[in-house]
C-alpha positions in Angstrom: -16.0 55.7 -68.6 -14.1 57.9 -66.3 -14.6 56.0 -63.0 -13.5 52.8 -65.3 -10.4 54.8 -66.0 -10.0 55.8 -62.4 -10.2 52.5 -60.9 -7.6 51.2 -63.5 -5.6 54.0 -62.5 -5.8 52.9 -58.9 -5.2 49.0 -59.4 -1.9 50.1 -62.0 -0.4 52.7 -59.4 -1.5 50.4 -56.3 0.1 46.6 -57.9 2.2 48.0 -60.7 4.9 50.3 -58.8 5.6 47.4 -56.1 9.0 46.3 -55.9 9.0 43.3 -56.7 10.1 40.1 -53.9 12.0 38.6 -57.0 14.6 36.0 -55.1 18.0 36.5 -56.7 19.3 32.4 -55.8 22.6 31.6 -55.1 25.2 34.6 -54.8 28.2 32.6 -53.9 29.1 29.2 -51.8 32.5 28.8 -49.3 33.6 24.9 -49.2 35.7 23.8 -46.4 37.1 20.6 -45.9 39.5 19.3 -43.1 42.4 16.6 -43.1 41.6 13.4 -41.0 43.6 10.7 -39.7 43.7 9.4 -42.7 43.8 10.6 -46.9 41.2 13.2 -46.6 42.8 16.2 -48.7 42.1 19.9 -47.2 40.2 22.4 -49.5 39.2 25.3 -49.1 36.8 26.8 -52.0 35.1 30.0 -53.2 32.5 29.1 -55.9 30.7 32.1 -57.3 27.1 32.7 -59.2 29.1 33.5 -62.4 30.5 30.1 -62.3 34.4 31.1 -61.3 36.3 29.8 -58.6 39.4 30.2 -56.4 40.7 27.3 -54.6 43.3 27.0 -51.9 44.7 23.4 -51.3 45.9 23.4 -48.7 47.1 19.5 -48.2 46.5 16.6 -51.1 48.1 13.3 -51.1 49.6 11.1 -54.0 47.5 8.7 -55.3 48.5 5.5 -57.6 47.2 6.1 -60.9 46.6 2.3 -61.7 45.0 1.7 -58.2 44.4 5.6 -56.8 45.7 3.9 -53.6 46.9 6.8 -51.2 50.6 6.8 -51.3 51.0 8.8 -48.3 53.1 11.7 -49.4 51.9 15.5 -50.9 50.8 15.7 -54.1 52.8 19.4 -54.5 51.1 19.2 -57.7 48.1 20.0 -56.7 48.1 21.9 -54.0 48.1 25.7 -53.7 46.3 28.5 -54.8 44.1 28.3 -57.9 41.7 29.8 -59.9 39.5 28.8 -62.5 35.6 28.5 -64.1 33.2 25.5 -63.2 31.9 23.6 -66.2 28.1 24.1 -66.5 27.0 20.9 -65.8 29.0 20.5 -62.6 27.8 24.1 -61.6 24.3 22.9 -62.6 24.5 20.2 -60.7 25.3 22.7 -57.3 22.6 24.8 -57.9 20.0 22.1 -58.7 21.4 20.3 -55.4 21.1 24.0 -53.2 17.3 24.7 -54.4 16.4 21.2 -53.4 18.0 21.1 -49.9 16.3 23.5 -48.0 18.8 25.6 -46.7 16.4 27.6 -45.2 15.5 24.6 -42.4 18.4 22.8 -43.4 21.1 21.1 -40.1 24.4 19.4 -39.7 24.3 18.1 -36.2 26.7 15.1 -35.0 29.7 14.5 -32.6 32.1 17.9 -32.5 35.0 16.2 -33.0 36.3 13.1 -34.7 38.9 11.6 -37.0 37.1 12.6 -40.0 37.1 15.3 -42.1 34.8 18.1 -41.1 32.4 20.3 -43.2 31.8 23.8 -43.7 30.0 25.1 -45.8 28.6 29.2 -46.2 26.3 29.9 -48.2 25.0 33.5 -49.7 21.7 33.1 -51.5 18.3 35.5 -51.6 20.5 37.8 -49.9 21.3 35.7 -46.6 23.5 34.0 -45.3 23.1 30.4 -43.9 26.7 28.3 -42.1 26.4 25.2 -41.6 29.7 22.7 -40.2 29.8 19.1 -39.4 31.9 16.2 -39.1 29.4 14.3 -40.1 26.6 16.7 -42.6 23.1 15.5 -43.6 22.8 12.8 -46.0 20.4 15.1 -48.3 23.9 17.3 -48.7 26.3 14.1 -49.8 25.3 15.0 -53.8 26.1 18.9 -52.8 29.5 17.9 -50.9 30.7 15.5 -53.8 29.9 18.0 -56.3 32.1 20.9 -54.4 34.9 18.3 -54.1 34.5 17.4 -57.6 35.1 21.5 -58.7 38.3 20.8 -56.2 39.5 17.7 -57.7 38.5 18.0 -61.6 37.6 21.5 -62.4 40.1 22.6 -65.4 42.2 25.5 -63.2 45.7 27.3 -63.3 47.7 28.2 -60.6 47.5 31.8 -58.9 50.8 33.5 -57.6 48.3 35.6 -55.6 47.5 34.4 -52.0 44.0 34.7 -51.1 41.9 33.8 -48.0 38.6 31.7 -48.2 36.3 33.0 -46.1 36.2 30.9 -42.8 32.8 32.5 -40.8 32.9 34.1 -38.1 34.6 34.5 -34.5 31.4 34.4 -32.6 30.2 31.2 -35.0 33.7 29.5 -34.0 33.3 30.1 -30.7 29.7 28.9 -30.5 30.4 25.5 -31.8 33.3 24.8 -29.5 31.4 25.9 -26.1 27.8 24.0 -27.8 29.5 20.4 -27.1 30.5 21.1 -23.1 
């Protein structure tokens, strides 16, 4: 009975005082969009794991609300600093879109420069930290990317009088991407 109770002891202290390698998923994600040659509105996003958000938009056009034609001047309604809470099946949607991307092996590759609208997007999840930018992003993100634009565009929000900077990554990643296409 005692060497039962010994070897019990031994597999509880050996397996049952390990930390465990529980993952702790998506921390917080950084949205950047640019303007184009064209009606491509400029956001830049902060979407945290509790679901809240600040949003700085920077440059939206007017749209015709019969046709949402682009009318080619500012929407000063909507731009600005905001802040304000995802719903929970947009924010459902981001996280269900995240797990299934791979962000681990995950690319954006494509031309450096164009008259599109480029991508950033940083994410912090598991305790890392993956940047990823493109003019032109993976397909398998188009779901993710029209989700953050949807928490830009349609997310109930109120305006901040505080200023606040959305993280942009940094020097060394800038730098990088501009010397990797000469």
């Amino acid at each position: 009975m005692s060497r039962l109770l010994t070897i019990l002891f031994i597999i509880l202290t050996t397996f049952g005082c390990r930390p465990t390698d529980k993952k702790t998923g998506l921390e917080k994600i950084i949205f950047h969009s640019t303007g184009c040659f064209g009606s491509c509105p400029t956001y830049h996003l902060q979407l945290n794991n509790d679901k809240s958000f600040k949003l700085f938009a920077e440059s939206v056009l007017k749209r015709d609300t019969v046709s949402l034609n682009i009318l080619g001047k500012a929407d000063t309604t909507k731009m600005g600093y905001f802040i304000g809470q995802s719903d929970d099946t947009l924010f459902q949607q981001i996280t269900t879109e995240l797990a299934t991307l791979g962000l681990d092996t995950i690319n954006f590759d494509g031309p450096s420069y164009t008259d599109g609208s480029s991508i950033t997007l940083i994410i912090y999840y598991d305790g890392k930290r993956r940047y990823l930018q493109s003019y032109f992003p993976t397909p398998k993100a188009d779901k993710l990317i029209s989700s953050l634009y949807n928490v830009c565009e349609s997310s109930p929000k109120k305006r901040s009088n505080e200023k606040f900077k959305i993280e942009e990554g940094s020097i060394f990643e800038r730098v990088r991407r501009f010397f990797k296409h000469y």
